[in-house]
DRENBARO-928561 format. One record per residue (C-alpha): y, x, z. Coordinates in steps of 0.05 Angstrom, whole numbers, padded with zeros to 5 digits, always signed. Each point is the difference from the previous one (the first is absolute). Layout:
REM DRENBARO-928561
YXZ...
//
This chain:
REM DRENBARO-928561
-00566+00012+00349+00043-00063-00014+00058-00009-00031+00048-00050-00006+00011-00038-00060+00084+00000+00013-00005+00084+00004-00054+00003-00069+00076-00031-00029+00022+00059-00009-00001+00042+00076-00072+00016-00004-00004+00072-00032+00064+00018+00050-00033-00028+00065-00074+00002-00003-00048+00053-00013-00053-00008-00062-00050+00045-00010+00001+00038-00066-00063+00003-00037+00009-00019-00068+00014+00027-00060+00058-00021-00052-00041+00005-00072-00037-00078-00003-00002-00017+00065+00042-00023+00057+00042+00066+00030+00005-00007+00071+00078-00013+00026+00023+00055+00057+00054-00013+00042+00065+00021+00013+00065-00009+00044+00069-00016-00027+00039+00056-00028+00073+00002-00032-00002-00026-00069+00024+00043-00060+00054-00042-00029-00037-00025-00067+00043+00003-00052+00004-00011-00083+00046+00008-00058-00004-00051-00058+00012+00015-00063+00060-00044-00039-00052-00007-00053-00071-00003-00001-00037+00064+00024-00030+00026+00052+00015-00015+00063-00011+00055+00054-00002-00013+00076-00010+00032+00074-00047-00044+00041+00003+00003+00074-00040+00062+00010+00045+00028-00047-00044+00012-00062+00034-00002-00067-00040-00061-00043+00025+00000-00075-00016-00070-00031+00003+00001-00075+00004-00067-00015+00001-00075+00018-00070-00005+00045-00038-00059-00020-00054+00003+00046+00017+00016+00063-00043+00005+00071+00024-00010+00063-00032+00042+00056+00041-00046+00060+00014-00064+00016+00079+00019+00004-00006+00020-00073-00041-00058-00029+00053-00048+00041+00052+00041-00032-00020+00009-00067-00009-00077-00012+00072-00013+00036+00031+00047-00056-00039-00045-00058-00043+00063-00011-00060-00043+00023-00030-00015-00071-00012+00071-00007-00041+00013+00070-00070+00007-00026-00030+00018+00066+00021+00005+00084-00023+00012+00057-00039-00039+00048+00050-00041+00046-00021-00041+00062+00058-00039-00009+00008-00014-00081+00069-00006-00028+00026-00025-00051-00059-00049-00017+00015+00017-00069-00042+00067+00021-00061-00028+00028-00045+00006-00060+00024+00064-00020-00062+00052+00009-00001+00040+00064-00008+00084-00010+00014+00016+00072-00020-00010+00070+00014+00012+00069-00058+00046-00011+00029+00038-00065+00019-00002-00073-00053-00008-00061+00031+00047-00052-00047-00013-00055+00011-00076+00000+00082+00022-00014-00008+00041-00048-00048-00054-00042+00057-00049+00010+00046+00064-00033+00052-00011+00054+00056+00037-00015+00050-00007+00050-00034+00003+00079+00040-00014+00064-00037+00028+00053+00008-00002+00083+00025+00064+00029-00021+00043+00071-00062-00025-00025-00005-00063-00012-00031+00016-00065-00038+00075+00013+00035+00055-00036-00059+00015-00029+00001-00062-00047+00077+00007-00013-00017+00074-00029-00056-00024-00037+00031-00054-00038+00068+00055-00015-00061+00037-00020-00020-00047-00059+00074-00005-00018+00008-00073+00033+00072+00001+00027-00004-00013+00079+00066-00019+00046-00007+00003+00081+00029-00042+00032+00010-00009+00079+00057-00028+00045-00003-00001+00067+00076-00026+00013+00043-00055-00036+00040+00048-00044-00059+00027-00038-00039-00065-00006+00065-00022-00031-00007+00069-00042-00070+00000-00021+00012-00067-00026+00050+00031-00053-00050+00062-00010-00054-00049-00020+00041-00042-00043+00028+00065-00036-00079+00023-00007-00014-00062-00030+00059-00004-00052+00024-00056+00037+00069+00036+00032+00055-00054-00003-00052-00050+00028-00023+00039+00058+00080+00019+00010+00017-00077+00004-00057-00014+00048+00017+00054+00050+00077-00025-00016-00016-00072+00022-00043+00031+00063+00059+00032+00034+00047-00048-00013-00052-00048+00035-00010+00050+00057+00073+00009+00013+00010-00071-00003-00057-00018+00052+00027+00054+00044+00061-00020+00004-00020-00056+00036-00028+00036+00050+00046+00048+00011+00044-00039+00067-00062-00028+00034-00039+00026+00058-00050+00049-00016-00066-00008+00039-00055+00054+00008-00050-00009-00053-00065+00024+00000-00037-00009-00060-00072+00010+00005-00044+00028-00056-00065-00005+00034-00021+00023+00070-00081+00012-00021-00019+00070+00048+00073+00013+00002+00072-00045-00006+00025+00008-00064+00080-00010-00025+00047+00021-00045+00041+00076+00000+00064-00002+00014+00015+00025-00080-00046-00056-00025+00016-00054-00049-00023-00061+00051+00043+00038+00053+00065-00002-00042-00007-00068-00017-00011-00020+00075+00066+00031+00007+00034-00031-00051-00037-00063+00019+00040+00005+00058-00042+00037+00052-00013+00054+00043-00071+00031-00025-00047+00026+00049-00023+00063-00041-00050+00057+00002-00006+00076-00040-00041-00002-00068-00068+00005+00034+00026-00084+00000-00033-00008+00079+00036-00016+00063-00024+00007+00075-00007-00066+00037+00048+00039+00050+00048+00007-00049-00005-00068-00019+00002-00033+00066+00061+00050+00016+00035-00030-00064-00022-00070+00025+00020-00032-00066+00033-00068-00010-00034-00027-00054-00065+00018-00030-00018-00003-00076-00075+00000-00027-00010+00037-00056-00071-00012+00010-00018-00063+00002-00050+00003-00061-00042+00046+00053-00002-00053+00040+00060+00005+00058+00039-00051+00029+00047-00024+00055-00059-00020+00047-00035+00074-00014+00064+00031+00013+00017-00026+00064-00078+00008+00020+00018+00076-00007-00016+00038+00062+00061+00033+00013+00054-00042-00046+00003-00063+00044+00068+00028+00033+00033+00017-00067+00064-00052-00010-00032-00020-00070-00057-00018+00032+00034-00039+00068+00045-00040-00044-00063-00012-00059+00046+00035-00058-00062+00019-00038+00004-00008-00075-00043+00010-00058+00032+00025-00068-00030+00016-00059-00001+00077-00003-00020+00011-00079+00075-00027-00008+00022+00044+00055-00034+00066-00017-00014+00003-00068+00062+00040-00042-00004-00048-00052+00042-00059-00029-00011-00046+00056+00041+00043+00057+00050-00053-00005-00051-00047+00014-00023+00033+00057+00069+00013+00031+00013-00078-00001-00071+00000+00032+00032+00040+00058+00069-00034+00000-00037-00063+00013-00046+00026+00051+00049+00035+00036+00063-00044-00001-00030-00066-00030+00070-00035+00011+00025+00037-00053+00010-00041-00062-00033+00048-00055+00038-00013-00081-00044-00024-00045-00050+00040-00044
//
């Protein structure tokens, strides 16, 4: 079965299906899959003085983190991103594989997870103690209970909208004794999103759709998804689907969107393939050639560089709009 490199990002364990048939002790655990669910609302309180700090990740488990990690793994992309943005990066000792690497300062760190599972043993010889896994399995429950198991504080982590991306950025700076950094970052974030909004917010607003991938099926975004609310604040209409993340070609043409945005270009689509489509040559997008690639890492992954990605869309979308500087 193949699978894109833009969904292995991060949308791989919520789209595709992986076989499990692994096991979690020194070997790679097989990743199941899973489909968006509400959040629990992670949450932690800080002590004024140094001490424990005790959290609720988003599957609402109760982590208690004694004291100031000092090496640290990062079970997703998101988290590695994030945990170098918050100056937290000198004390990642190991991540896990990313298609896309960022922040280069991670590349030589050693990988203890795959798209294919988690090595255990290899994180418990680098005596991690402070894990940020992937949740609705993007790192197998299995691993998560066996690391708890061996007293190796774990935090889950998953956001499918803006608000907890935003959140889970907090949750991992408060795991990692790094609270007032995180809490600037996320500060900084809105203030960048309102700001790009805002400049939005009086212009037209085209259909969108933004496609994921369109391998055996069309893939987009759910309406509640992160990459559909910043196509909306981008300044669009978003051609959306239900969490299964496919939409009919019916539905599609019936939405006849206005402008279309390739989230998959590393798979290889284009303009040309596009309008080559049997059955999209009468869609407006396609008529008038409003075909676009973006980079969807930016766009999809609920890390640091949403802002990024939002300008991404801005300038797609509405490229007459002056953007501020970075």
């Amino acid at each position: 079965m193949r699978h894109p490199s833009n969904l292995r990002a991060w949308l791989l364990p919520v789209i595709f299906l992986i076989a499990a048939c692994g096991t979690s002790g020194g070997t790679f655990a097989n990743v199941p899959t899973g489909t968006p669910a509400p959040s629990a609302s992670p949450t932690a309180t800080v002590a004024a003085t140094p001490g424990p700090v005790t959290l609720t990740d988003d599957e609402g488990t109760t982590v208690v983190i004694a004291e100031e990690p000092q090496k640290i793994v990062s079970l997703t992309p998101a988290a590695t991103e994030t945990l170098f943005a918050i100056g937290a990066g000198d004390r990642v000792v190991a991540k896990v594989q990313d298609i896309t690497p960022y922040p280069p300062e991670a590349d030589d760190l050693p990988v203890v997870a795959t798209f294919d599972g988690t090595d255990v043993e290899k994180i418990v010889a680098l005596e991690a103690d402070l894990v940020i896994a992937g949740g609705l399995g993007f790192t197998k429950p299995d691993v998560v209970t066996q690391l708890r198991g061996l007293d190796i504080p774990v935090v889950v982590v998953y956001a499918s909208d803006l608000d907890t991306a935003l959140a889970d950025i907090e949750l991992i700076g408060q795991a990692a004794w790094a609270a007032d950094e995180a809490a600037t970052l996320t500060a900084d974030m809105r203030a960048d999103l309102d700001e790009l909004a805002a400049l939005t917010t009086d212009l037209p607003k085209p259909r969108v759709f933004y496609e994921i991938d369109t391998f055996n099926a069309i893939y987009t975004t759910p309406d509640d998804f992160v990459a559909a609310e910043l196509l909306r604040l981008a300044g669009s209409e978003p051609i959306t689907t239900d969490a299964s993340y496919v939409i009919s070609l019916e539905k599609l043409v019936a939405a006849d969107p206005e402008i279309i945005l390739l989230g998959d270009t590393a798979s290889g689509a284009t303009a040309e393939l596009v309008a080559a489509r049997p059955g999209w040559d009468g869609m407006t997008a396609v008529v008038n050639g409003d075909i676009f690639p973006v980079d969807d890492v930016v766009i999809t992954r609920p890390g640091p560089r949403l802002v990024d990605g939002l300008r991404a869309l801005i300038t797609a979308i509405h490229p007459d709009v002056v953007l501020p500087a970075r």
